[in-house]
C-alpha positions as CSV (number, residue, x, y, z in Angstrom):
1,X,0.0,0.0,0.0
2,X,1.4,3.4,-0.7
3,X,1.3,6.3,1.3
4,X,-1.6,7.9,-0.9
5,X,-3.7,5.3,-0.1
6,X,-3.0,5.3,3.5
7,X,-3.9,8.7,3.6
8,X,-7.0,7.7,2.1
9,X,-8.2,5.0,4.7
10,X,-6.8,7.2,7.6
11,X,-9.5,10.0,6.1
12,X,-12.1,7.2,5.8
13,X,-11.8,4.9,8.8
14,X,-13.1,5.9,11.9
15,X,-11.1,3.1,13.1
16,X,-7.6,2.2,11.9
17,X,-5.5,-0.7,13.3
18,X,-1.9,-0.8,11.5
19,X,0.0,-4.0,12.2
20,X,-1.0,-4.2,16.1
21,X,1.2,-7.0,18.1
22,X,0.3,-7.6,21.3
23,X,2.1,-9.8,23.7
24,X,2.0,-10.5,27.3
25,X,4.7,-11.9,29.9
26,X,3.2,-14.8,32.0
27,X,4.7,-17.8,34.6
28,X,5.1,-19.8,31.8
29,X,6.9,-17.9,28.8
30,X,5.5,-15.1,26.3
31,X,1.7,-15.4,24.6
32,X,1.5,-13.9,21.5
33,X,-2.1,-12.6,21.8
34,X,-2.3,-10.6,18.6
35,X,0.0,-11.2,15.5
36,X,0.6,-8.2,13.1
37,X,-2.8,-7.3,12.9
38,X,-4.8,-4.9,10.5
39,X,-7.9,-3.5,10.2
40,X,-9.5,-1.1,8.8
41,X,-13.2,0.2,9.5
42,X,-15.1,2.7,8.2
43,X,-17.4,6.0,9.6
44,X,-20.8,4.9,10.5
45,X,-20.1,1.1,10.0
46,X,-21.2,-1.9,12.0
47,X,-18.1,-4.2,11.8
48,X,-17.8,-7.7,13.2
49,X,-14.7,-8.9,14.6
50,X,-15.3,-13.1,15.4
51,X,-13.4,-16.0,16.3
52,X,-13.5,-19.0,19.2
53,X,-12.4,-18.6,22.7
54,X,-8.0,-17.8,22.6
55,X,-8.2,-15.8,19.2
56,X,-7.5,-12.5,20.5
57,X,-10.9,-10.2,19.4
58,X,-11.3,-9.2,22.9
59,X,-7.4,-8.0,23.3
60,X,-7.9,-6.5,19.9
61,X,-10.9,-4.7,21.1
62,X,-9.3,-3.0,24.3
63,X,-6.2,-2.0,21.9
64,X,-8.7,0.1,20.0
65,X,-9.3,2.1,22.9
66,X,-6.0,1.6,25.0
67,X,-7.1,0.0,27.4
68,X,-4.3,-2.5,26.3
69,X,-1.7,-0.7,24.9
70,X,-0.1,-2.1,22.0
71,X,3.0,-4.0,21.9
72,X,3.8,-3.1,18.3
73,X,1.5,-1.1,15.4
74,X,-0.1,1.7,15.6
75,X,-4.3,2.0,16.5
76,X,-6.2,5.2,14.8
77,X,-8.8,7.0,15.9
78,X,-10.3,9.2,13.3
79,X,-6.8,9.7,11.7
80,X,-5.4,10.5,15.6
81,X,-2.7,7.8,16.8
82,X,-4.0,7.3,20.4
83,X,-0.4,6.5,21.1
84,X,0.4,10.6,20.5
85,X,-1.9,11.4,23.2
86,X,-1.1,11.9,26.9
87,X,-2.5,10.2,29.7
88,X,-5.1,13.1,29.9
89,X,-5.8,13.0,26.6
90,X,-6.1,9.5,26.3
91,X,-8.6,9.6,28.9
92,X,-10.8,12.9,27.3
93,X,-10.5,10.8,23.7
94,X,-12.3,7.6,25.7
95,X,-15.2,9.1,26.1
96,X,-15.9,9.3,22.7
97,X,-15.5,5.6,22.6
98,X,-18.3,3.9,24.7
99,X,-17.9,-0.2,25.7
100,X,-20.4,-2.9,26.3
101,X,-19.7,-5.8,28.1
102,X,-21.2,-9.7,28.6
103,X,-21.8,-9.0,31.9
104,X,-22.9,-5.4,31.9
105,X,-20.9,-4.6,34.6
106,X,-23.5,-2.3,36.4
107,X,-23.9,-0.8,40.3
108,X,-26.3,-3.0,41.9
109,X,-26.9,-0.3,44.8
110,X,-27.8,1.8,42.4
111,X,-30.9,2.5,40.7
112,X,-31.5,2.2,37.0
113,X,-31.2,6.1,36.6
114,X,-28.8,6.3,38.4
115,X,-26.6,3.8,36.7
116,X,-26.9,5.7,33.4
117,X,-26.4,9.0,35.3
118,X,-22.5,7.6,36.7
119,X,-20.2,8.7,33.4
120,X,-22.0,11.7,33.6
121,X,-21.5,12.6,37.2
122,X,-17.2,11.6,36.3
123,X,-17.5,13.9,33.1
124,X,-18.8,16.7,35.8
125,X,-22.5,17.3,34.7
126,X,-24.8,18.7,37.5
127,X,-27.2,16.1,38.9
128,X,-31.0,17.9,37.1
129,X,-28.6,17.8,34.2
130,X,-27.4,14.2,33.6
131,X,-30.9,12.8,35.1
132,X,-32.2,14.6,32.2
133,X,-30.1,12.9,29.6
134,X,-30.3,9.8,31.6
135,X,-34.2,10.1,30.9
136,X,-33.7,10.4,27.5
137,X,-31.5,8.0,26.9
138,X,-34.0,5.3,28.6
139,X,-36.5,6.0,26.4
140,X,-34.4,5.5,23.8
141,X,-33.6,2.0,25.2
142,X,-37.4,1.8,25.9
143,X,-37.0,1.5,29.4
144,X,-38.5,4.6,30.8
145,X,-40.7,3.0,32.9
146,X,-37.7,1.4,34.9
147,X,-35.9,4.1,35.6
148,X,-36.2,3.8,40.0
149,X,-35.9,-0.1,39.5
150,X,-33.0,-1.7,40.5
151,X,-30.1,-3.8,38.0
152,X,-31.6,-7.0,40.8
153,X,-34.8,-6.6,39.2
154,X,-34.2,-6.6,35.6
155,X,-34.2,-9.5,33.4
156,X,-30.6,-10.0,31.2
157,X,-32.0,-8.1,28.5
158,X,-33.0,-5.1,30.3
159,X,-29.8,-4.8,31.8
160,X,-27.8,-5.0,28.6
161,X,-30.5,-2.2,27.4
162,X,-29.5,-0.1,30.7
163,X,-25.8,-1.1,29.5
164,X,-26.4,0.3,26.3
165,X,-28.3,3.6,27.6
166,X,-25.1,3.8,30.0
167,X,-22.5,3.6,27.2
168,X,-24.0,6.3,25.2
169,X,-24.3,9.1,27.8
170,X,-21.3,10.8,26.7
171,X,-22.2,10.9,23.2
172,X,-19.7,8.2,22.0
173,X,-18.7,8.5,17.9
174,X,-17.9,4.6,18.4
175,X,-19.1,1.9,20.7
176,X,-17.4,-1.1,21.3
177,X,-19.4,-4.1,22.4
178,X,-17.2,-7.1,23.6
179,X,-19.2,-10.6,23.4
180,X,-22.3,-8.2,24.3
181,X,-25.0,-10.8,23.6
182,X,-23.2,-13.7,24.6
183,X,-25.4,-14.5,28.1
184,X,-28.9,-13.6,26.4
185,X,-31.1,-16.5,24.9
186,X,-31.7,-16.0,21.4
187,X,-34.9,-14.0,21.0
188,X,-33.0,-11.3,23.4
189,X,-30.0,-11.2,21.7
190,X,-32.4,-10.3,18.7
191,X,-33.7,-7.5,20.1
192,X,-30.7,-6.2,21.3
193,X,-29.3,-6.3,17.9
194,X,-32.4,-4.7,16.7
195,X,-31.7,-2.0,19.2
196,X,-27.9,-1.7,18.5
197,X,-29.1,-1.3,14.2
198,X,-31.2,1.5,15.4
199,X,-28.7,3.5,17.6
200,X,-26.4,2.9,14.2
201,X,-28.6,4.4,11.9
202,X,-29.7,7.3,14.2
203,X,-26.9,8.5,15.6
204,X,-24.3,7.1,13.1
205,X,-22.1,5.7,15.7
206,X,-19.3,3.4,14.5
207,X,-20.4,0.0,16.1
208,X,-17.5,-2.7,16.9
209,X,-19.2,-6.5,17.5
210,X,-16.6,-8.9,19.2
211,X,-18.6,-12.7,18.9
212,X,-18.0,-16.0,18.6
213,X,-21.6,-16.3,17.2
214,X,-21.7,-16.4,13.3
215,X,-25.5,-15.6,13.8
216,X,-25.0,-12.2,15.2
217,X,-22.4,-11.5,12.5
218,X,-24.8,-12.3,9.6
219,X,-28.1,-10.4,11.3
220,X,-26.1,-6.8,12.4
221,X,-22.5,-6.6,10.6
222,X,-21.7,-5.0,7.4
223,X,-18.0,-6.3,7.3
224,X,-16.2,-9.3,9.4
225,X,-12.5,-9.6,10.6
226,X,-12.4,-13.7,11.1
227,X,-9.8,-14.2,13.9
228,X,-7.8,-17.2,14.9
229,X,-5.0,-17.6,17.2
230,X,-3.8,-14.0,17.6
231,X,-4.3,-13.1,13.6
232,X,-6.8,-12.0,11.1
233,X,-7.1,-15.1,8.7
234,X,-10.1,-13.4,6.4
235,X,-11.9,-10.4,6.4
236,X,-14.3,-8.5,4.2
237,X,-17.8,-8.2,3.0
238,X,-20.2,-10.4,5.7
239,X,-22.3,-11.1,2.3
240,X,-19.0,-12.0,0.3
241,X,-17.6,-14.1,3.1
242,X,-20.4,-16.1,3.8
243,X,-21.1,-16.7,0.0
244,X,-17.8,-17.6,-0.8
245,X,-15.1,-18.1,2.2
246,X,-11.9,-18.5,1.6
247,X,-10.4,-19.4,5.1
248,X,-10.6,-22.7,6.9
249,X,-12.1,-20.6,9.9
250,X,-14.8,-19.1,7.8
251,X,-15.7,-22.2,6.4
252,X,-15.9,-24.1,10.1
253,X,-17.6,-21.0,11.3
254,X,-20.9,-20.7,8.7
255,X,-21.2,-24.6,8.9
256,X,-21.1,-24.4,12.4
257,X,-23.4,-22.1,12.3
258,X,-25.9,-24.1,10.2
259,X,-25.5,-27.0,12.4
260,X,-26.7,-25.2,15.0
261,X,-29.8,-23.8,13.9
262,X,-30.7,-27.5,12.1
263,X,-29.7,-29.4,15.4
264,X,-33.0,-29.1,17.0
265,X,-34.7,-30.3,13.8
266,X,-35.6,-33.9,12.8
267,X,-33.3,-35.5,10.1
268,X,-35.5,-36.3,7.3
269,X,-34.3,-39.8,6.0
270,X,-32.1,-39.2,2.5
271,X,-31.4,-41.6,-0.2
272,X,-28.0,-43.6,0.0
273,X,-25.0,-42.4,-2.2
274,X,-21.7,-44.1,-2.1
275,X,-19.6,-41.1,-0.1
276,X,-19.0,-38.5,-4.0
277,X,-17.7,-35.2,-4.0
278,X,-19.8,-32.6,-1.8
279,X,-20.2,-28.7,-2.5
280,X,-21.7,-25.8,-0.9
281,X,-23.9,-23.7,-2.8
282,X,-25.7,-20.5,-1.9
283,X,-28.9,-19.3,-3.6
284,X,-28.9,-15.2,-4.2
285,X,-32.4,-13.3,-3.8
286,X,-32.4,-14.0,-7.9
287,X,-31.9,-17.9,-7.9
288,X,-34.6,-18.6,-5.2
289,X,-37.5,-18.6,-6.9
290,X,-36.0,-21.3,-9.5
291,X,-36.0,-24.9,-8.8
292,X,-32.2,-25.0,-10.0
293,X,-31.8,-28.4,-8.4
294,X,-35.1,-30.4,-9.8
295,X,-33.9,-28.9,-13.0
296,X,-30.0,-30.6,-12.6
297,X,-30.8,-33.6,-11.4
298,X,-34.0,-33.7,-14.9
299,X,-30.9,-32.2,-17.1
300,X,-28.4,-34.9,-15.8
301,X,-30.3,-37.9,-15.1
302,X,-28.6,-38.3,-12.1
303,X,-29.5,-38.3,-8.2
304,X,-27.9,-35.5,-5.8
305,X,-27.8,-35.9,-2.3
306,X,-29.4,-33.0,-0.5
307,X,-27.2,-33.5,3.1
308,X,-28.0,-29.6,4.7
309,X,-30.1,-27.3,3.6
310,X,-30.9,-24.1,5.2
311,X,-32.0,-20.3,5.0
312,X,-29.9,-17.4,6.2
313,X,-30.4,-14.1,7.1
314,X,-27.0,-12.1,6.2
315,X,-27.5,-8.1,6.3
316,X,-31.1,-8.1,6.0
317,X,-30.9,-10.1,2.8
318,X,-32.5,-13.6,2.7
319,X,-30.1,-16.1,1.6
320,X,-30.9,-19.9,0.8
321,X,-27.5,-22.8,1.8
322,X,-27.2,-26.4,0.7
323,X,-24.2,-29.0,1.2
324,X,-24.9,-31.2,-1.9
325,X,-23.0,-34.2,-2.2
326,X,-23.0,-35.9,-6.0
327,X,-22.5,-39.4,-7.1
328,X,-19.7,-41.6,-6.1
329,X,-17.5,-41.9,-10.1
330,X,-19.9,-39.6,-11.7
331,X,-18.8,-37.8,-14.6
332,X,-20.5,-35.3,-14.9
333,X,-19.5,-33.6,-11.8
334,X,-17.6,-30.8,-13.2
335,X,-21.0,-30.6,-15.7
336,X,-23.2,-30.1,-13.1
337,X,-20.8,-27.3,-11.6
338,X,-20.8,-25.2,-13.9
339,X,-24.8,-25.7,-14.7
340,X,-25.4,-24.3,-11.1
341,X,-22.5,-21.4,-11.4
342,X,-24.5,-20.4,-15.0
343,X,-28.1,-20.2,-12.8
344,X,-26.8,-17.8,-10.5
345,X,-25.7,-20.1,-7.8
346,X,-22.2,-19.7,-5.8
347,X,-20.3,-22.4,-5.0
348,X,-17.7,-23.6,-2.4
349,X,-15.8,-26.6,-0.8
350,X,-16.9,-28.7,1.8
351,X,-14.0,-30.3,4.0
């Protein structure tokens, strides 16, 4: 990349991570926790950083506010190294960067109100003043009406909601949410994602989503960092990765995720095909509404095993998934490829 172009993603990112390292010392020798990683996202954008447990999203998340401080690499904020900036700065530049957490991390003695009211109290605000903003910021939640109750008496959802109100009392230009919907059952964690879409497209905050849920990825992000052990292995489009991944993470990730939604189903019973070649295809909004597989299997007189199929919701966009396995010695395989490539169907490897 050439200096011009740096210029050019330092004016465009709201967030720009340049070849971060990050190690720590322990009892027993060094841990590389991040490996020459960078990132770059954009203004406005909801961007999803996933990986399993030990792949270094949540230490990459704390760099991009200093709560860890780099080993090596720079992290920008708005075009601002936060490494230039003094301790007093640093400080004054975090409050433009709010932070949820799993376990929202709220003051049990306190009431709801009150709990939203605390960054404003440390930024100085008078008390009418931040209960005013507190106040709004509940309704905006759409939890007004538990504004004297206490964090005890709130379900896991309300309190991420009070979480949420709490992290945008200082008017944050990015908000950082670190495994945020990992303790909620699934019909919470929809709503809070609902809720997170709507702070994004009414305040235009910069939203950061650390997950090891493919799920949340495909139903709130825009673009997707794919982390394993301490490095960024794919990232991109979420509706370009999950089409087509390129990384053996991606791939483990999305199937993963398909697995899980189909677990709870029943199997149906499928035909028996000696173990042939297997593909993933993925249907676009266009190829939906054609039987492209009745049509292959009438065009080759031949029998396809339908092992997964499933439908996906990735960035509002509805989009249909099958593992297809063909016949064992066929030879039409590479045929019946390209017949599904020419309807408008992507296709990928299965391992």
């Amino acid at each position: 990349m050439n200096e011009r172009e740096r210029e050019r993603k330092r004016d465009m990112s709201a967030i720009l991570v340049e070849n971060v390292c990050k190690t720590f010392v322990t009892k027993d020798g060094v841990v590389e926790a991040l490996k020459n990683v960078s990132l770059s996202i954009e203004s406005g954008d909801i961007y999803g950083i996933i990986g399993m447990s030990g792949a270094g999203k949540s230490t990459l998340v704390r760099c991009m506010n200093f709560l860890e401080t780099p080993s090596e690499g720079r992290v920008l904020i708005n075009g601002k190294s936060l490494g230039d900036y003094s301790e007093k700065e640093l400080r004054k530049q975090r409050e433009s960067i709010g932070m949820i957490f799993q376990h929202f991390n709220l003051l049990m003695q306190k009431s709801v109100l009150e709990n939203v009211c605390f960054p404003l109290y440390i930024q100085g605000k008078k008390k009418p003043e931040a209960r005013k903003r507190a106040a709004e910021l509940l309704e905006i939640v759409g939890l007004s009406d538990k504004a004297k109750a206490y964090p005890a008496q709130l379900s896991g959802g309300q309190k991420q909601r009070v979480a949420i109100a709490r992290a945008l009392a200082s008017d944050p230009k990015i908000l950082l949410c670190d495994e945020a919907t990992s303790a909620l059952d699934p019909q919470t964690t929809s709503s809070i994602l609902e809720l997170l879409k709507e702070i994004n497209k009414k305040f235009n905050i910069t939203i950061v989503i650390i997950t090891h849920q493919m799920s949340v990825v495909r139903e709130i992000c825009t673009h997707v960092a794919i982390m394993k052990e301490g490095e960024v292995k794919e990232q991109g489009l979420v509706s370009e990765i999950f089409t087509n991944p390129k990384s053996q993470v991606a791939k483990e990730l999305i199937l993963k995720d398909t697995g899980n939604d189909v677990e709870s189903k029943p199997k149906p019973t499928q035909p028996e095909i000696q173990s042939g070649e297997k593909i993933r295809i993925v249907f676009s909004e266009n190829s939906a509404f054609e039987p492209v597989i009745a049509n292959l299997v009438l065009t080759f007189h031949e029998p396809v095993n339908i092992l997964k199929a499933d439908t996906k919701n990735v960035g509002g966009v509805a989009k249909g998934e099958m593992i297809l396995q063909f016949m064992k010695d066929s030879t039409n395989v590479a045929a019946m490829k390209e017949y599904l490539v020419t309807h408008g169907l992507a296709i990928g490897e299965v391992d």
